[in-house]
DRENRO-694898 format. One line per 5 residues: number of its first residue (from 0); their letters; for each residue x, y, z of N, C-alpha, C. Coordinates in pm, 1 decimal. Last residue first. Example, Ala and Ser with C-alpha at 12.3 -4.5 7.8 and 13.67 -1.06 7.14 Angstrom:
BEGIN
1	sa	1285.0,-225.0,708.0,1367.0,-106.0,714.0,1290.0,3.0,787.0; 1319.0,-569.0,780.0,1230.0,-450.0,780.0,1320.0,-330.0,780.0;
This chain:
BEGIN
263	xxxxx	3172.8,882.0,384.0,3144.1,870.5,577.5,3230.8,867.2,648.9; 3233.1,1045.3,145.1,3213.2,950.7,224.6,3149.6,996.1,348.4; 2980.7,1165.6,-150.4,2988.4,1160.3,-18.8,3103.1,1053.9,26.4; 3113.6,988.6,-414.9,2981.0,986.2,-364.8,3044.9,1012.3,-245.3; 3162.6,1020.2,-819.3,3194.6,1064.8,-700.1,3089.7,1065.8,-576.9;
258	xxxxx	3232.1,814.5,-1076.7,3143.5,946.2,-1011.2,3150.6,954.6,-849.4; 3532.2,794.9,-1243.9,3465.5,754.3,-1141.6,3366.7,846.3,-1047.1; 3611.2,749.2,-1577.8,3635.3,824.1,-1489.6,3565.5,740.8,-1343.5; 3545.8,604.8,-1787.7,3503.1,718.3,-1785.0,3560.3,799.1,-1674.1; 3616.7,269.1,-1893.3,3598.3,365.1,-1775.7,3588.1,480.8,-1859.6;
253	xxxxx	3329.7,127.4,-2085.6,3456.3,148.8,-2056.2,3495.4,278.3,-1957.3; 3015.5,6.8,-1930.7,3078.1,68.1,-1999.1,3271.2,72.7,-2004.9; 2929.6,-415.8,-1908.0,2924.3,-237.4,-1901.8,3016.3,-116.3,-1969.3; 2932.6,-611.1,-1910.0,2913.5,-588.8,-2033.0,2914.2,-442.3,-2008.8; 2948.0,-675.0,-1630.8,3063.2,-698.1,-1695.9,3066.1,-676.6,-1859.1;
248	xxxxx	2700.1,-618.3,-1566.2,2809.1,-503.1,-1507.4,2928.0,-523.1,-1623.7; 2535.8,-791.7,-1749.9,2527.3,-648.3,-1741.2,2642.2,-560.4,-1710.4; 2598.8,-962.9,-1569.2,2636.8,-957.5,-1702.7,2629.6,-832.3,-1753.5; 2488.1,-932.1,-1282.3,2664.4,-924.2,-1337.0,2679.6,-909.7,-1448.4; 2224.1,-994.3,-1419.0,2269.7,-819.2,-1361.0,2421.3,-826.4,-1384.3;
243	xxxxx	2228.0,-1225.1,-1483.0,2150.7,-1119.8,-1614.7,2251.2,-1018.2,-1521.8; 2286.7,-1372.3,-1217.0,2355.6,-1362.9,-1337.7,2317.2,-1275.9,-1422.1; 2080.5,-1282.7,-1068.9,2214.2,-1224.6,-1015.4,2307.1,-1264.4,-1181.1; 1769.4,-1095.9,-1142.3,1846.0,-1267.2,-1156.5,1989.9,-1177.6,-1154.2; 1692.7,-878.0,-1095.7,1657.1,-963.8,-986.6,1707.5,-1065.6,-1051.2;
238	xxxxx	1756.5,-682.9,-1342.3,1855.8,-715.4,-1194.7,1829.7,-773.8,-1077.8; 1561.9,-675.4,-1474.6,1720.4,-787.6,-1524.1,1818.2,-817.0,-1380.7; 1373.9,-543.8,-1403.0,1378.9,-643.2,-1383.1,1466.7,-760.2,-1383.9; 1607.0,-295.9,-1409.0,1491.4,-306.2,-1329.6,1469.4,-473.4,-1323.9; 1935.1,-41.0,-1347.0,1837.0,-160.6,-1429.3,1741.6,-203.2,-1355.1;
233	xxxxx	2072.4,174.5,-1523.7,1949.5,188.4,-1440.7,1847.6,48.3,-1484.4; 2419.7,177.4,-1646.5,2242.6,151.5,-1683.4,2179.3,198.0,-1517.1; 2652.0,428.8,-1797.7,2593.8,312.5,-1780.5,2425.7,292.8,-1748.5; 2632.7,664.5,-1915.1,2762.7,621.7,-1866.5,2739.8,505.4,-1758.2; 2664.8,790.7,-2266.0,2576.9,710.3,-2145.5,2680.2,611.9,-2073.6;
228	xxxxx	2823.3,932.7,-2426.5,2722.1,1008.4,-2315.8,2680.0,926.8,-2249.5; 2960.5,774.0,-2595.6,3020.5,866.0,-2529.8,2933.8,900.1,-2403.6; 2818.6,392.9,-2653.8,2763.5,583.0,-2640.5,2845.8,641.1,-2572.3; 2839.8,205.8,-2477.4,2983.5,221.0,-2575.2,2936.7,367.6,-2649.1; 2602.3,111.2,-2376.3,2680.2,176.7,-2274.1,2851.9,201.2,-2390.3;
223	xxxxx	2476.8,12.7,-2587.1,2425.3,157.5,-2520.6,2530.8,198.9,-2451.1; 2608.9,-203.2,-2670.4,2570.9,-103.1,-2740.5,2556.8,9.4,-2714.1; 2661.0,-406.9,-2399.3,2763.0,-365.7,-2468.8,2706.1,-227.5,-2549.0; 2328.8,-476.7,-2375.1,2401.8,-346.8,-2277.1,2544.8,-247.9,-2360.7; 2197.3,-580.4,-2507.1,2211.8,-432.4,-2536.1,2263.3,-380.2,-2474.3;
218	xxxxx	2230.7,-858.4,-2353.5,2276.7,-806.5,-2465.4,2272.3,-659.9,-2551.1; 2124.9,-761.6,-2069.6,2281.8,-821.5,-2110.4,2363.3,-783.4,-2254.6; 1924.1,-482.7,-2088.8,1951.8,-622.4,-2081.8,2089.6,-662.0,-2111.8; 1711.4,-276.9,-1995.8,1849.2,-287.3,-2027.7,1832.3,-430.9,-1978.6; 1427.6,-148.3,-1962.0,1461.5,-251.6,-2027.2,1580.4,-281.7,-2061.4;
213	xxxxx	1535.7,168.6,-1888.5,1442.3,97.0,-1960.9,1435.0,-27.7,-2014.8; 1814.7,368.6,-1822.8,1740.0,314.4,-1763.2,1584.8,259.8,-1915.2; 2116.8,525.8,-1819.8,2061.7,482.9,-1955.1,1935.1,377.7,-1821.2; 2261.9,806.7,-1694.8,2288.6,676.2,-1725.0,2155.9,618.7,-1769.5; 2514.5,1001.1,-1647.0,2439.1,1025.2,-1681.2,2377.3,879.3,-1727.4;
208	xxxxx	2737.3,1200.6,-1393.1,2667.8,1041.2,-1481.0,2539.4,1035.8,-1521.0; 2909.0,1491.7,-1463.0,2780.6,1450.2,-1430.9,2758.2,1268.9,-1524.5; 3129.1,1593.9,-1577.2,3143.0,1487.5,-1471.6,3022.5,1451.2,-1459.9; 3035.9,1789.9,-1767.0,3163.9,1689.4,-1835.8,3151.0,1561.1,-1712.5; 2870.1,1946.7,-1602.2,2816.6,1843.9,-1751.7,2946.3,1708.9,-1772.2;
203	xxxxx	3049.7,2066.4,-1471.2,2958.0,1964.5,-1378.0,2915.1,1869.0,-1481.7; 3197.8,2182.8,-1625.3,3270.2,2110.3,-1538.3,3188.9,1979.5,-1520.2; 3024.2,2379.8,-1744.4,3087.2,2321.4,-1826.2,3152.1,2141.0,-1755.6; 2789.8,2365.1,-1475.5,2935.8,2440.4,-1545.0,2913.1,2367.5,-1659.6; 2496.4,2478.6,-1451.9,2546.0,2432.5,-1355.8,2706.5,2535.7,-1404.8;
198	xxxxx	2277.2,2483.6,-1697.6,2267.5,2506.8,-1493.4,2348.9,2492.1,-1446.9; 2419.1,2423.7,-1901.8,2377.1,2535.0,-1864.3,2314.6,2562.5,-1701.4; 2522.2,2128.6,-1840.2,2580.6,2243.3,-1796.0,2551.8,2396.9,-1853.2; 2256.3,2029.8,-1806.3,2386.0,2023.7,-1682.0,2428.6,2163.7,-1714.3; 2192.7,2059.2,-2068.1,2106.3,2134.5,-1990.7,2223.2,2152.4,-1871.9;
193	xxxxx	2357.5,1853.5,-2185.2,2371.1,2063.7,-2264.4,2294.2,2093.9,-2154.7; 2291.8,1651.2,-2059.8,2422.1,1663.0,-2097.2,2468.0,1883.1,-2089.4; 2066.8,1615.5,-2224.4,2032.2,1602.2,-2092.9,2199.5,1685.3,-2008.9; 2170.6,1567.1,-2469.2,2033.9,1698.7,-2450.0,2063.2,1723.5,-2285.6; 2263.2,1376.6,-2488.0,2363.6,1453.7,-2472.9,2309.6,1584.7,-2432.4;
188	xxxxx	2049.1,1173.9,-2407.6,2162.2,1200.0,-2301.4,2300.1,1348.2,-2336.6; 1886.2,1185.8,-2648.6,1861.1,1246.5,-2533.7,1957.1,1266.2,-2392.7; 2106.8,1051.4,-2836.3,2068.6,1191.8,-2850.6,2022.1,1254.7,-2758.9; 2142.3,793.3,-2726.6,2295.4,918.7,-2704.1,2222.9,1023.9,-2719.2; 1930.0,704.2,-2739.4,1969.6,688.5,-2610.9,2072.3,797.4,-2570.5;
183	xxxxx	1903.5,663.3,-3040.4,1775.4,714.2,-2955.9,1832.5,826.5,-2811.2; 2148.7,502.0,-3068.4,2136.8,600.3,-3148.9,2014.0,697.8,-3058.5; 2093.3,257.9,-2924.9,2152.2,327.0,-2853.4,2164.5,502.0,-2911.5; 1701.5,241.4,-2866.5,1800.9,248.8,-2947.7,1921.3,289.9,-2885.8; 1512.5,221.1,-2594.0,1559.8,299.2,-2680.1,1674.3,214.9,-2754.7;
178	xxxxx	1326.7,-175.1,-2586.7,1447.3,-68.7,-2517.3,1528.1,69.9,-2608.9; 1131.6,-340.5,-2521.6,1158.8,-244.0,-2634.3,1202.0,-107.9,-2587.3; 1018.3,-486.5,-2362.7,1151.1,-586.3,-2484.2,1169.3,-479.3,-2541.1; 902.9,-326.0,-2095.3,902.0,-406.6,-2171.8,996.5,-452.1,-2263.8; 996.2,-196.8,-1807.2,886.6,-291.1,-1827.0,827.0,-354.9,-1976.5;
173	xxxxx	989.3,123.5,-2028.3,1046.0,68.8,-1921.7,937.4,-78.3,-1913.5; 960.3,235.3,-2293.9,1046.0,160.2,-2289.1,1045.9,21.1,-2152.8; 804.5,483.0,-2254.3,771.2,357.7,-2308.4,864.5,218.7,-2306.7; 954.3,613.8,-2040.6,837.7,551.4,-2021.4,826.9,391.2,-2104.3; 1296.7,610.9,-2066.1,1168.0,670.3,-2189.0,1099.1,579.2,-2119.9;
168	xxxxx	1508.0,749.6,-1895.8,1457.4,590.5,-1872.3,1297.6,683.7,-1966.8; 1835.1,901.2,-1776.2,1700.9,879.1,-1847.6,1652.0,762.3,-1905.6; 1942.9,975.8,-1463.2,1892.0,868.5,-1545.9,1795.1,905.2,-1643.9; 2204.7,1122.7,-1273.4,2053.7,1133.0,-1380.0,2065.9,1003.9,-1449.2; 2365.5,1308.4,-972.6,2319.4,1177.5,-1097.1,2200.1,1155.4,-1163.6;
163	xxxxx	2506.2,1552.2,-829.4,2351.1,1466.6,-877.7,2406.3,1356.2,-1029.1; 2679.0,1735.8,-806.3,2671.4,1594.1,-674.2,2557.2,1515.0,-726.9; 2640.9,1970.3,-900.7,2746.2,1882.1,-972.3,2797.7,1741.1,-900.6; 2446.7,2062.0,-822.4,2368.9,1983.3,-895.7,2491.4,1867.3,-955.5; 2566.7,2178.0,-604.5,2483.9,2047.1,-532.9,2437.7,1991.5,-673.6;
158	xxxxx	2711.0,2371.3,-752.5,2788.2,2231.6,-658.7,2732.1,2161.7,-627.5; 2557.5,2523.9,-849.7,2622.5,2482.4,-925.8,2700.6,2342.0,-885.6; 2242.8,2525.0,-637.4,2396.9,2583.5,-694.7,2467.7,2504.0,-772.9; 1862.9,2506.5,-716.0,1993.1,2409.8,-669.6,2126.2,2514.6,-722.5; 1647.9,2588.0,-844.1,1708.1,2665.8,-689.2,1831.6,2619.3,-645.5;
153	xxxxx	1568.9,2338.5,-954.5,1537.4,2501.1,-959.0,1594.5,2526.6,-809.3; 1645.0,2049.2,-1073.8,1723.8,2160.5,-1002.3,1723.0,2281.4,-997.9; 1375.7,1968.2,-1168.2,1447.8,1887.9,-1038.3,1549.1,1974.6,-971.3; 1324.1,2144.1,-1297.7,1257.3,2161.7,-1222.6,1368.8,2072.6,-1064.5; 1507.7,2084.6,-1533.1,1518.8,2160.7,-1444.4,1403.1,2244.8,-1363.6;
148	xxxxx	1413.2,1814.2,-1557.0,1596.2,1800.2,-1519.6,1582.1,1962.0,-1486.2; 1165.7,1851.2,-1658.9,1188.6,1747.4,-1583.0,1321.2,1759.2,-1475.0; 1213.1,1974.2,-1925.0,1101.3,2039.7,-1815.0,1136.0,1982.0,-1693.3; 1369.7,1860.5,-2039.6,1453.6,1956.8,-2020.8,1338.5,2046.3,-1894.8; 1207.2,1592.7,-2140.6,1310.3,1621.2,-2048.4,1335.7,1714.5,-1958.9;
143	xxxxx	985.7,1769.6,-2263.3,934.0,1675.1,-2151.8,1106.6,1670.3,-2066.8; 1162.7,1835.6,-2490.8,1064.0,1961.4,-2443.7,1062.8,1887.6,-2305.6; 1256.1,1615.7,-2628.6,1320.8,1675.6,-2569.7,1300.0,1832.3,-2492.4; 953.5,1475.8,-2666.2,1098.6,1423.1,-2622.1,1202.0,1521.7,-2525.9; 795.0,1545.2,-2864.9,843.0,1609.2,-2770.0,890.0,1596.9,-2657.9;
138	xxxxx	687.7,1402.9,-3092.9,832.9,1515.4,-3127.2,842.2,1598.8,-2987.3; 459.8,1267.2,-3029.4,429.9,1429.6,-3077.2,564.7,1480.8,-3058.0; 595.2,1005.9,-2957.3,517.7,1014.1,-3075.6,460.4,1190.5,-3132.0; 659.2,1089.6,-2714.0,788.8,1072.6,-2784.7,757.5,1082.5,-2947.7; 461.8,1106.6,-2583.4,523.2,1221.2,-2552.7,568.3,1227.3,-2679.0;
133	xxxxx	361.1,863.3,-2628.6,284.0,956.7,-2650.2,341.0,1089.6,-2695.0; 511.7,749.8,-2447.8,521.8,709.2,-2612.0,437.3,805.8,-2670.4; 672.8,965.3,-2204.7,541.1,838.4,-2247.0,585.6,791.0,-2441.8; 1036.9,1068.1,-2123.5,907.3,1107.4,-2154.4,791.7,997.4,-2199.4; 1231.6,1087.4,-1858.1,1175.1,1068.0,-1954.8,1043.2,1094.3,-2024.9;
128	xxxxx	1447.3,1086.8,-1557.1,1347.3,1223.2,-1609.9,1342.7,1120.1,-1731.0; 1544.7,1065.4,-1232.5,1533.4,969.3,-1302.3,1397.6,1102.6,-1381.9; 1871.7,1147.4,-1046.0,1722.4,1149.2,-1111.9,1683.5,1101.8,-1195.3; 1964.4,1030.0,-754.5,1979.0,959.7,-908.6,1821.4,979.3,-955.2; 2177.2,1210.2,-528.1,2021.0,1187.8,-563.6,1992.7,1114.8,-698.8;
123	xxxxx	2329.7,1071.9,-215.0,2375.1,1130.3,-407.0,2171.7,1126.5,-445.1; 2310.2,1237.8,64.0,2260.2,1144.9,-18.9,2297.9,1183.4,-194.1; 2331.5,1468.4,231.5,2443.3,1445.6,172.8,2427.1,1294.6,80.0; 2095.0,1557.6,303.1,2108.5,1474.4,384.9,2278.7,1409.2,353.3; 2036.3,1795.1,71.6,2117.8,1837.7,208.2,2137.3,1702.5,352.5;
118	xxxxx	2041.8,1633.6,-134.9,2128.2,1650.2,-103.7,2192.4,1724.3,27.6; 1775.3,1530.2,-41.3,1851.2,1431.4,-50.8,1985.7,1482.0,-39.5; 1586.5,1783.4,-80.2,1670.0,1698.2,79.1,1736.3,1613.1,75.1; 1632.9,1822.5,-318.1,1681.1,1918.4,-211.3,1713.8,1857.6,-95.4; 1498.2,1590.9,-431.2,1616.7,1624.7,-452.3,1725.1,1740.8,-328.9;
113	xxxxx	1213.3,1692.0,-335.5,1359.0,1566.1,-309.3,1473.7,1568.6,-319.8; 1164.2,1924.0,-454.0,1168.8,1886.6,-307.8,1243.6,1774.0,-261.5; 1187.0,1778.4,-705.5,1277.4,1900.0,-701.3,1312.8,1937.9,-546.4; 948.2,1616.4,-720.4,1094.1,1539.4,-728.3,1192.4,1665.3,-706.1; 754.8,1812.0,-628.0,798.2,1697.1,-530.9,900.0,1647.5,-570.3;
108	xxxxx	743.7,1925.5,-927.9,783.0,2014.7,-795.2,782.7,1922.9,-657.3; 674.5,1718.3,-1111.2,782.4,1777.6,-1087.3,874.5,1870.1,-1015.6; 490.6,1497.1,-900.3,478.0,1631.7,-993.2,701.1,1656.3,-991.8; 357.7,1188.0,-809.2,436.2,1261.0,-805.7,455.1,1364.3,-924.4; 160.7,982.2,-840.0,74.6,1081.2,-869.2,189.1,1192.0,-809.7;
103	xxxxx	185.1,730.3,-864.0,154.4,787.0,-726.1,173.7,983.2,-716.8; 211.6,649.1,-1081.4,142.2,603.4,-1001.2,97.4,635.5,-896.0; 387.1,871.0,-1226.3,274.1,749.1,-1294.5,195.7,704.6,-1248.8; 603.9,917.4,-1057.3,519.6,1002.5,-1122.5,396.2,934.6,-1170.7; 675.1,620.9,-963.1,683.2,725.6,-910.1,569.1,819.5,-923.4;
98	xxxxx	771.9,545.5,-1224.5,662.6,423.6,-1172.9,607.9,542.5,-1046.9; 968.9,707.7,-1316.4,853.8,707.2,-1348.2,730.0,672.4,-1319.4; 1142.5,850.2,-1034.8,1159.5,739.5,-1137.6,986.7,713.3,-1189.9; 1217.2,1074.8,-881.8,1084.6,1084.7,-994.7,1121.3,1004.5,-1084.3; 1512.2,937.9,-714.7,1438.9,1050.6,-747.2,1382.0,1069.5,-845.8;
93	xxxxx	1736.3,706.4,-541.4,1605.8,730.9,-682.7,1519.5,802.1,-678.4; 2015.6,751.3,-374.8,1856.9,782.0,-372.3,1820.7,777.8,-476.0; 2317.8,667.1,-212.4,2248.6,711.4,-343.3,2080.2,685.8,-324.2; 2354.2,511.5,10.1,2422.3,676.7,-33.6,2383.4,737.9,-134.6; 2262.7,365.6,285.1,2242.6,422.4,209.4,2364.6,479.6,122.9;
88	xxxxx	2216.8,367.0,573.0,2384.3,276.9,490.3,2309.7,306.8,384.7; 2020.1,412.2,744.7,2049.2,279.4,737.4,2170.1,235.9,651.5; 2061.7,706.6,735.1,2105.9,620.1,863.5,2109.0,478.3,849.1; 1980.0,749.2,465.7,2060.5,738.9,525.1,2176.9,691.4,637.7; 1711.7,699.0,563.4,1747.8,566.6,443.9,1937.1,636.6,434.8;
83	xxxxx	1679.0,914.0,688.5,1602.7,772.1,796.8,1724.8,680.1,692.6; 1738.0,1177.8,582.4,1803.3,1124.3,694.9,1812.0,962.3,777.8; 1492.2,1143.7,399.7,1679.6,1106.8,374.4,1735.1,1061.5,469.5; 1220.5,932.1,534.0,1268.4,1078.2,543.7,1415.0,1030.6,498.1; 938.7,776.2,455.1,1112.6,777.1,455.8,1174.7,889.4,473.3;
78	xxxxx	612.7,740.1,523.6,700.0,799.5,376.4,853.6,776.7,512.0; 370.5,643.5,638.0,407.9,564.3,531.0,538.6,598.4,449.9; 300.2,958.6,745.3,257.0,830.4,783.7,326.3,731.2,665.6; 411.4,1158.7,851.8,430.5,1146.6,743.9,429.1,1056.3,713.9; 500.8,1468.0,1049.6,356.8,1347.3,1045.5,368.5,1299.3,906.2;
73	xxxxx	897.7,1458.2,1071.2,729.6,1488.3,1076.4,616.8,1369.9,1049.7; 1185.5,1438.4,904.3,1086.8,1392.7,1038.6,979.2,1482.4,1026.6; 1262.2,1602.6,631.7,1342.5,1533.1,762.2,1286.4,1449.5,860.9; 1075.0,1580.5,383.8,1089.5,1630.0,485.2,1172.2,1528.2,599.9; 1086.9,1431.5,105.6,1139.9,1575.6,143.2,1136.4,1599.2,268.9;
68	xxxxx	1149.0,1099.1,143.3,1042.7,1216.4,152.5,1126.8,1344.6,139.2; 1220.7,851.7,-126.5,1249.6,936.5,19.1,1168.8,1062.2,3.6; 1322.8,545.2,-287.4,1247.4,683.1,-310.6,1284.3,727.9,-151.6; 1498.1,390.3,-290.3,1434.5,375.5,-403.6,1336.8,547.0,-413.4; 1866.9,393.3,-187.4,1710.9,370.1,-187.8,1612.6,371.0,-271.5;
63	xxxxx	2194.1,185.5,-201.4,2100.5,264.3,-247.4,1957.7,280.2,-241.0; 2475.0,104.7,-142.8,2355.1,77.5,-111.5,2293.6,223.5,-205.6; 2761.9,-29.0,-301.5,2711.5,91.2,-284.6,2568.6,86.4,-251.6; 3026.9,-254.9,-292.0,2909.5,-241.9,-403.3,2852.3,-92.4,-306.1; 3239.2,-321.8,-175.3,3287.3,-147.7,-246.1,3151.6,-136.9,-371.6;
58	xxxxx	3214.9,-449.5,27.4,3249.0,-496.5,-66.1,3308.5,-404.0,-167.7; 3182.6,-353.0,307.4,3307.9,-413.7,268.5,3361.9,-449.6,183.1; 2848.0,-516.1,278.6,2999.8,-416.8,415.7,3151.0,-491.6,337.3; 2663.6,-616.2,184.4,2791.2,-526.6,110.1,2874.2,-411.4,182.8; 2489.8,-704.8,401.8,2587.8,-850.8,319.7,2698.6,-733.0,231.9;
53	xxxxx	2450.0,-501.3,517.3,2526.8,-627.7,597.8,2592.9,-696.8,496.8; 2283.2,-417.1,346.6,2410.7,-315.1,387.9,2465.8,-399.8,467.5; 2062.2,-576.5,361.6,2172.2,-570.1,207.6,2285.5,-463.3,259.7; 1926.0,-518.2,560.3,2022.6,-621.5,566.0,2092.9,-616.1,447.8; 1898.2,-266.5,572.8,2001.3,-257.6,709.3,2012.7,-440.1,624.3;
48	xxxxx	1678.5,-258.0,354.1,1816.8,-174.4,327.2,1941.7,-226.9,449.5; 1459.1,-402.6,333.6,1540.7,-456.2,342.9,1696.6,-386.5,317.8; 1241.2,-210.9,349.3,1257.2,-324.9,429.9,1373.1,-367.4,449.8; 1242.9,-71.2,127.7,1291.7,-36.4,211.7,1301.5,-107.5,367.6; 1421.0,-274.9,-162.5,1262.9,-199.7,-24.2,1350.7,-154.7,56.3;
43	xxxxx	1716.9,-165.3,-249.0,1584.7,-321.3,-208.7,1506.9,-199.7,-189.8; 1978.4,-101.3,-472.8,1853.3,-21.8,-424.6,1723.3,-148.4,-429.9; 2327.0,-165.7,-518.9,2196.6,-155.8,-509.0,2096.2,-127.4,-456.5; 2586.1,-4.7,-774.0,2465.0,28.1,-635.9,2357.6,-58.6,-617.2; 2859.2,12.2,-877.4,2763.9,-67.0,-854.8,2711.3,-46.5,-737.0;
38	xxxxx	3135.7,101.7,-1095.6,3077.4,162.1,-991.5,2880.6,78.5,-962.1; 3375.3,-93.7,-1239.1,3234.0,15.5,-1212.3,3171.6,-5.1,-1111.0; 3643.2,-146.2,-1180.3,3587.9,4.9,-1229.2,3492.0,31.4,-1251.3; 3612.7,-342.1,-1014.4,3678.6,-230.6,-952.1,3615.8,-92.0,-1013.0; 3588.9,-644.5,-1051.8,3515.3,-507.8,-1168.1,3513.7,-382.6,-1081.2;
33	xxxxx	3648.1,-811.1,-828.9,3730.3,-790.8,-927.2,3690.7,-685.1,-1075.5; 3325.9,-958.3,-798.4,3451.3,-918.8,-736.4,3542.4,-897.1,-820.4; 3057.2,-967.6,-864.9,3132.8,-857.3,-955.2,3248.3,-813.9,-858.4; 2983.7,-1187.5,-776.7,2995.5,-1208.1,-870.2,3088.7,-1092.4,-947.1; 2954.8,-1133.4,-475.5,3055.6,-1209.1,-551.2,3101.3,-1220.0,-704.0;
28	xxxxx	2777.0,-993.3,-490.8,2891.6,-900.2,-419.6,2976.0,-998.3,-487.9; 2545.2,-1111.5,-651.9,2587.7,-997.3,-694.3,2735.0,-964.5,-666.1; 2529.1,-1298.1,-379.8,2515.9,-1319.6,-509.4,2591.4,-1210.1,-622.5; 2405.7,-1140.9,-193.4,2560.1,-1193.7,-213.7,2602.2,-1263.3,-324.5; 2184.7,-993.6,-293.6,2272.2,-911.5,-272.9,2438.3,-981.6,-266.8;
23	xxxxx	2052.2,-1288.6,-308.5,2070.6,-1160.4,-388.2,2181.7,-1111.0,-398.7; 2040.8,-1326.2,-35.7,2066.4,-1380.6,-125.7,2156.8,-1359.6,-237.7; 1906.2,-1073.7,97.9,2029.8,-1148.5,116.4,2091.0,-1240.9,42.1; 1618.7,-1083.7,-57.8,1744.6,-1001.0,-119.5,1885.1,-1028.3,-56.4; 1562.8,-1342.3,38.4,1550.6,-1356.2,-88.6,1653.7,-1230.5,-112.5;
18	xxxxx	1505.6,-1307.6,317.1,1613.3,-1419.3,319.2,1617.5,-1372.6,140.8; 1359.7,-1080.2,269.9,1437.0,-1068.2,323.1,1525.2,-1118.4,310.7; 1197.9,-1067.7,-45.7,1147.9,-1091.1,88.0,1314.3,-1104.3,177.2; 1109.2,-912.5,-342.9,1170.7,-995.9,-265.3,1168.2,-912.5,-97.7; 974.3,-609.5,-483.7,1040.7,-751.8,-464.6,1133.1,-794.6,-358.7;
13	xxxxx	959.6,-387.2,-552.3,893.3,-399.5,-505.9,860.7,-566.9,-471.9; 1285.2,-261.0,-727.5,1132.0,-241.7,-686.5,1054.8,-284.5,-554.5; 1543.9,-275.0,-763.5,1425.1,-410.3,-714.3,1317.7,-419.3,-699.0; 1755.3,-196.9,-955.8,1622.0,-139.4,-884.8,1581.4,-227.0,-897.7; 2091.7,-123.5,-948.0,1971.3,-233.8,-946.8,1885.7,-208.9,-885.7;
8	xxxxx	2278.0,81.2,-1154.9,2225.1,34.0,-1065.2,2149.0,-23.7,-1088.7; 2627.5,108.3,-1261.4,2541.3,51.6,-1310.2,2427.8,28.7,-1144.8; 2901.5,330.0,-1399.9,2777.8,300.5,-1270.4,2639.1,201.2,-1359.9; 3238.1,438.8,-1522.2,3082.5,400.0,-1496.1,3041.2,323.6,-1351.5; 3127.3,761.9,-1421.2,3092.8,666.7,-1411.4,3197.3,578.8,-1421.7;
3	xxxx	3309.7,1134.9,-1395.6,3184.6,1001.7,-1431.4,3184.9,861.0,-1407.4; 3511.0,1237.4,-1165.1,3461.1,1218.3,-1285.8,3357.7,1103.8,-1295.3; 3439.9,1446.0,-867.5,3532.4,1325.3,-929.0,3453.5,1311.0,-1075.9; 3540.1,1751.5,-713.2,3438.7,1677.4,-789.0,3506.5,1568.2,-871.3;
């Protein structure tokens, strides 16, 4: 098992058009030539995974998907099976990222089904657990997590959870200027931190990345990511302009170690 981060990923959501994430994506590969030590994934549509794995052949950036089905193959009109976003050059997966749960009406017993197949497809799984403003406004913050992070790993061994990556990303936060605190950011990451390794080890907590998602921007990045516990970002809209995102990388954390992913 390799050590933590840092890691910074780019969630594109539901953007850009083919010639637009090629772009993109080389954009990015160039820009963070020579930042060896962090660790950089990105995650298009799923449209566009076989060509962003063309333009980062070679670069040591890291593909990544946005969501995936629990089931391997079957009737499953519209959904991704691991194995499928695998086969395209994949290695890391976004699991019950909020927009996820929120919208499409995902439970905490489907992101736990994911998770399962992600890792038996040997996919890193990057869970993504927070709580609404709502949540955060009734003091229950850290009730909503700890429901979240172990549902995702009920049934999981000590070794497949010490292959998982987490994000916490506070609802309220995400999609707008009002990004946790880094003070906010360390307390629920170290929560997130004590759960690892009561499920898991001591080991898996100390290596597990644990990384900071909601409105991360250039200039909060330095802050949040200089937190012992947060071992870089989960970024969303910042990471469709190629400069905001490098800045980001290059404002990122100090090494930590390096989280560890499947090879091929």
């Amino acid at each position: 098992m390799s050590a933590r981060g840092p890691i910074v990923v780019a969630n594109w959501k539901m953007h850009l058009m083919l010639g637009e994430a090629r772009a993109l994506a080389q954009a990015v590969r160039d820009g963070c030539q020579g930042l060896g030590v962090v660790r950089v994934v990105l995650c298009p549509p799923f449209t566009a995974l076989v060509a962003v794995a063309e333009v980062l052949d070679g670069s040591g950036i890291l593909l990544g998907a946005q969501d995936c089905h629990w089931a391997g193959q079957g009737a499953y009109t519209g959904a991704v099976s691991p194995p499928q976003v695998a086969d395209a050059g994949a290695r890391v997966v976004i699991l019950g990222h909020s927009e996820r749960r929120l919208l499409f009406g995902e439970t905490d017993e489907t992101v736990g089904r994911k998770v399962a197949a992600a890792l038996a497809a040997t996919l890193v799984p990057l869970v993504c657990v927070g709580e609404t403003a709502a949540e955060r406004a009734a003091g229950r913050t850290h009730a909503v997590v700890e429901r979240q992070v172990r549902a995702a790993f009920r049934d999981r061994s000590p070794e497949e959870i010490g292959r998982a990556w987490l994000a916490y990303e506070p609802v309220w936060a995400i999609g707008s200027s009002q990004a946790a605190t880094p003070a906010q950011a360390a307390e629920v990451h170290a929560h997130v931190r004590t759960l690892v390794g009561e499920l898991a080890s001591a080991t898996a907590a100390a290596r597990c990345p644990i990384l900071y998602g909601g409105s991360v921007k250039a200039d909060l990045a330095p802050a949040l990511f200089a937190e012992p516990d947060v071992d870089g970002g989960l970024v969303g809209g910042a990471s469709l302009q190629a400069s905001e995102f490098v800045s980001i990388v290059r404002a990122g954390p100090t090494a930590k170690g390096r989280a560890g992913v499947p090879s091929r």
